[in-house]
N, C-alpha and C positions, 0 to 999 in steps of 0.2 A: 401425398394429399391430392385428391381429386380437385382438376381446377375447374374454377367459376363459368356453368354457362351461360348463356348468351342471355337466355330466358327468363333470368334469374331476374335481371333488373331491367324488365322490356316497357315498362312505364316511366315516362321522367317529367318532371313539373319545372314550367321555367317559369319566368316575373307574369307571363301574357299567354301563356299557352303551354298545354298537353301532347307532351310529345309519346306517340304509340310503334311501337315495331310491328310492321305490316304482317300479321304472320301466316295471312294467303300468299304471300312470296316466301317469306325466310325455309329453307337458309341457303337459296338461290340467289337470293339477293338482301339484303339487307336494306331497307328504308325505312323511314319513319314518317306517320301521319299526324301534321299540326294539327291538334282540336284548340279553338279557338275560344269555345264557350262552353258550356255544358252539353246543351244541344248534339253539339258536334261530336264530343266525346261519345254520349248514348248512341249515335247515327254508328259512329265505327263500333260499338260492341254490335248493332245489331247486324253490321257487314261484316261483322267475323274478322275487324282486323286485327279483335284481342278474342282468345280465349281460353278457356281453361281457368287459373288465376287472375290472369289478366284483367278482366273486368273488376273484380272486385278492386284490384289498384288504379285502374283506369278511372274508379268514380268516386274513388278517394280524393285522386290530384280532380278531376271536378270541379268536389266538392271545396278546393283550397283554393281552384283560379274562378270560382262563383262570387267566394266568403272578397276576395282579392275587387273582383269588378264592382261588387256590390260597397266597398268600401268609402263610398264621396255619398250613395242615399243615405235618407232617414232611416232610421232603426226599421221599423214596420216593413219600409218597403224591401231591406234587404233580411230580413225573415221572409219577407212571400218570396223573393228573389230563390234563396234557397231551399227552401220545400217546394216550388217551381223546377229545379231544377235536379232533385230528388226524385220527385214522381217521372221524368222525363230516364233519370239512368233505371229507377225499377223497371218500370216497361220494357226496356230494351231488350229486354231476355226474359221471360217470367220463368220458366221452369228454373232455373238457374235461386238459389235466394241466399248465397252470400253477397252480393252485390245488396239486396234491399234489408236484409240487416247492416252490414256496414251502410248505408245511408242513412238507416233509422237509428242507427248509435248517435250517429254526428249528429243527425237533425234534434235526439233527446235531446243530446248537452244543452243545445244553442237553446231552445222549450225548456230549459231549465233556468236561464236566464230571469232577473225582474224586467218585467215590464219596463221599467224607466233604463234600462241597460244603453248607453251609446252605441251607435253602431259599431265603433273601435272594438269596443269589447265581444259584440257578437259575432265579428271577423277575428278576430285572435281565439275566440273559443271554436269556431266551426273549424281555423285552420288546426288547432291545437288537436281536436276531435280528429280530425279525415288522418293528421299523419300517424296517431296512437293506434287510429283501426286499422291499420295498414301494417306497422308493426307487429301489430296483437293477433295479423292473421298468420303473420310468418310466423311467431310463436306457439300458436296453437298448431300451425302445420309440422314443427318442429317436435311439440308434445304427442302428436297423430303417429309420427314417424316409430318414435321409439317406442310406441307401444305397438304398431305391427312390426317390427323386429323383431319381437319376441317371441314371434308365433310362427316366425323363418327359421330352420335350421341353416347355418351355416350350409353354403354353397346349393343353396336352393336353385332351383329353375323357376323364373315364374312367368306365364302368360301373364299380359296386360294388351288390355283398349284403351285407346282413345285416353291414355293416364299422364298428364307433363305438369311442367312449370312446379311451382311449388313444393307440393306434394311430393314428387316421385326424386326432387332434388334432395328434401328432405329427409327421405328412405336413405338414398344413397348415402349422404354423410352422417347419419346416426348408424346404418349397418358398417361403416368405414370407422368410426368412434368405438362399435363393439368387436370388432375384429372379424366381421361377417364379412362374404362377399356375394354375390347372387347371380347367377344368368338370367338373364330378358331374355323374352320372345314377344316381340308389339306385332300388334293388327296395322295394315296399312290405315285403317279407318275411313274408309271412303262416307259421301262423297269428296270431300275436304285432306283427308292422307295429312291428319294429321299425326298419326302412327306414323308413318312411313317420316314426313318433313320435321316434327317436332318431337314427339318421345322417342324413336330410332335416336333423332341426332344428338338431342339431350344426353339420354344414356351413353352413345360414343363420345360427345364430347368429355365425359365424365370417367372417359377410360372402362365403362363397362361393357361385359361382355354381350352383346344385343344381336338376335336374329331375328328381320322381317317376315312376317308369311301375308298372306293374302286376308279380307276376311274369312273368305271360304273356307281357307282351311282348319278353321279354330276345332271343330270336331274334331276332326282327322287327327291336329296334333294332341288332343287331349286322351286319346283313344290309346289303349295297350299295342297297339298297332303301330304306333307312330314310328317312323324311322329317324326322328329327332332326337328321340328317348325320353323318357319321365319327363312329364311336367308335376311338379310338387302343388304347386298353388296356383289359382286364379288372383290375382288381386288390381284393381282398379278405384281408381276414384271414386266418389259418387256427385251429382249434382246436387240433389235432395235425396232425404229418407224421411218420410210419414213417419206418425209413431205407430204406424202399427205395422212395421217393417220393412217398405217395399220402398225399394232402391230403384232412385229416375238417374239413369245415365246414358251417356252416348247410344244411340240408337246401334244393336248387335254386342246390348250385354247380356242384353237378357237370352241371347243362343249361347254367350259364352258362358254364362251358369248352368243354365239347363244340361247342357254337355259335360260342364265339372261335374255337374251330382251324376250325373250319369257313368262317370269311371269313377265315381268315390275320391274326387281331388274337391278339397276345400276351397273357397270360393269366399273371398274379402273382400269385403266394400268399406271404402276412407271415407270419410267426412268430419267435419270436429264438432259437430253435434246434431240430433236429429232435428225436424222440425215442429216447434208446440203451434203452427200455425197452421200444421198441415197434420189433422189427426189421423186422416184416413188417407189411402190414394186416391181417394176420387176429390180431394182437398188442393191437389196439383195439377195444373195447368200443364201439358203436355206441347209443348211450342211443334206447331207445325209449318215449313219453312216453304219455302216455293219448289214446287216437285220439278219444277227446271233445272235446279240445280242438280237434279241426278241424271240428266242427260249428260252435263260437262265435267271433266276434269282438271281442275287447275284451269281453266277460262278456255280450254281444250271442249269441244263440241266431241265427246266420245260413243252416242248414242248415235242409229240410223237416224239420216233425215226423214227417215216417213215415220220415224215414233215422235209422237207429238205429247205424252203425258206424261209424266212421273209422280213418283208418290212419295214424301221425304219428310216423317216425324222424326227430330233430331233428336226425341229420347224416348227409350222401353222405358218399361218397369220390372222389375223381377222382383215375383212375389217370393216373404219371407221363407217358403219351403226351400226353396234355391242358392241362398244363402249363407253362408256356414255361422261367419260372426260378422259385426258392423265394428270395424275399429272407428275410435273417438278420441279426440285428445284427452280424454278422461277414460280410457282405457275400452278393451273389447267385452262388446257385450251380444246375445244371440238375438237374433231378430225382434223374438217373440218379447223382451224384455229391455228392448232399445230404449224405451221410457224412463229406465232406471237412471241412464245418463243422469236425471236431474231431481237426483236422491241424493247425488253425491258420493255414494259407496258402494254404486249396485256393478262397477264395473269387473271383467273377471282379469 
């Protein structure tokens, strides 16, 4: 059995506060950052001191030390209290929208409430809400898994970016449950190396087999040329998917598709459903981050001092020609018919 990493459970809730694993250090060093309020929680997603899954659990527990503070107001006031502090974790990341569906699940329940509710009850229901959406994500990450297994043959090789936490743990012990095993090859992911610090270590901590490259080199290894050998699949997360196919992920996926179609390797994109709120690309907010941060490394200043500007959108888009299928926890479906997800049986 593949043991548990580190990643797995990098959010934890106590009586008073939100404890987050810093993962601009891990796994150099291992800390944790107290969020204290909501506030503070949304402040560390948007410092990148969770991400990937992370946020979505980071505004779960929240949404459970909000319901928790807000417990001694009037009903009313601890309703504004947590749609208050709802809209503060959406924000934090827009491009990103499992975070503000899980918020907007918890916030329905509590809006489902009667009006005359005590506030007892509307702290038991928010808390009852944030920890089943949190569940319900490892679940469906869990349902995501095992349907791109099926489209792995055994002892496949696959490129991934910028792919951890959840998700990619998820792969691992449902291809481990069907008797699969796979080689990695991760992008260091610059500028952040979360390639290199978190899905490299993940994957080793998990006993799998994982070779780093640069991003540079994603062509080159995709290429008949390569002296790595076959890569079978591209497959990566996704942040969001429009319903009219086009996949927003870490900035340098859209050259790692483009390159897949280019040697004829299929090219997978995760997520556990598309977005009905976002029908088109141009419906997504593309988070654009401070172009400073491609100057340094790891808090490492690795740019000359006479360049003064950089340029840093934290996600592409690759349009659905570059795509091969969209795995869903409801099974894989191709680009052009990603809407079918919610027909119920349109998946293949």
């Amino acid at each position: 059995m593949t043991m548990e990493p580190v990643l797995d459970r990098s959010v934890r809730i106590e009586d008073d506060a939100v404890l987050i694993l810093d993962r601009r250090d891990f796994p150099h060093r291992q800390e944790w950052v107290t969020a204290r309020s909501a506030a503070e929680v949304a402040d560390a997603i948007r410092q990148m001191v969770t991400q990937s899954s992370g946020p979505t659990y980071a505004a779960c527990a929240a949404l459970v030390l909000t319901a928790r503070q807000a417990a001694s107001a009037d009903p009313d006031t601890a309703r504004t209290t947590l749609n208050a502090a709802g809209a503060l974790l959406i924000g934090a990341r827009p491009t990103n929208n499992s975070v503000r569906d899980a918020v907007d699940a918890v916030l329905a329940r509590v809006a489902e409430l009667p009006g005359s509710s005590a506030t007892a009850r509307i702290v038991a229901v928010a808390e009852e809400a944030a920890h089943g959406r949190a569940e319900e994500y490892r679940s469906r990450s869990r349902a995501l898994a095992e349907h791109a297994i099926e489209l792995l043959p055994d002892g496949s090789r696959i490129l991934t970016h910028c792919w951890m936490d959840t998700y990619i743990i998820e792969l691992v012990k449902a291809a481990e449950a069907a008797g699969k095993r796979f080689a990695y090859v991760a992008t260091e992911t610059r500028p952040y190396l979360q390639g290199a610090r978190l899905t490299a270590h993940t994957l080793a901590e998990m006993g799998q087999d994982v070779t780093l490259i640069t991003d540079g080199m994603v062509a080159a290894v995709l290429s008949p040329h390569s002296t790595l050998g076959r890569i079978d699949a591209v497959v990566t997360a996704a942040d969001r998917v429009s319903m009219d196919g086009h996949v927003f992920n870490k900035i340098g996926t859209l050259g790692a598709a483009v390159a897949a179609n280019a040697f004829g390797i299929p090219y997978y994109a995760l997520i556990h459903a598309p977005d009905v709120q976002a029908p088109t690309a141009d419906d997504v907010v593309v988070e654009e981050r401070d172009g400073d941060e491609v100057l340094y490394t790891l808090t490492a200043r690795t740019a000359s001092p006479l360049v003064t500007r950089g340029h840093y959108p934290a996600f592409d888009v690759t349009p659905p020609r570059f795509t091969t299928l969209i795995v869903t926890d409801r099974g894989a479906f191709e680009p052009a018919s990603v809407g079918d997800y919610y027909e119920g049986d349109g998946a293949r």
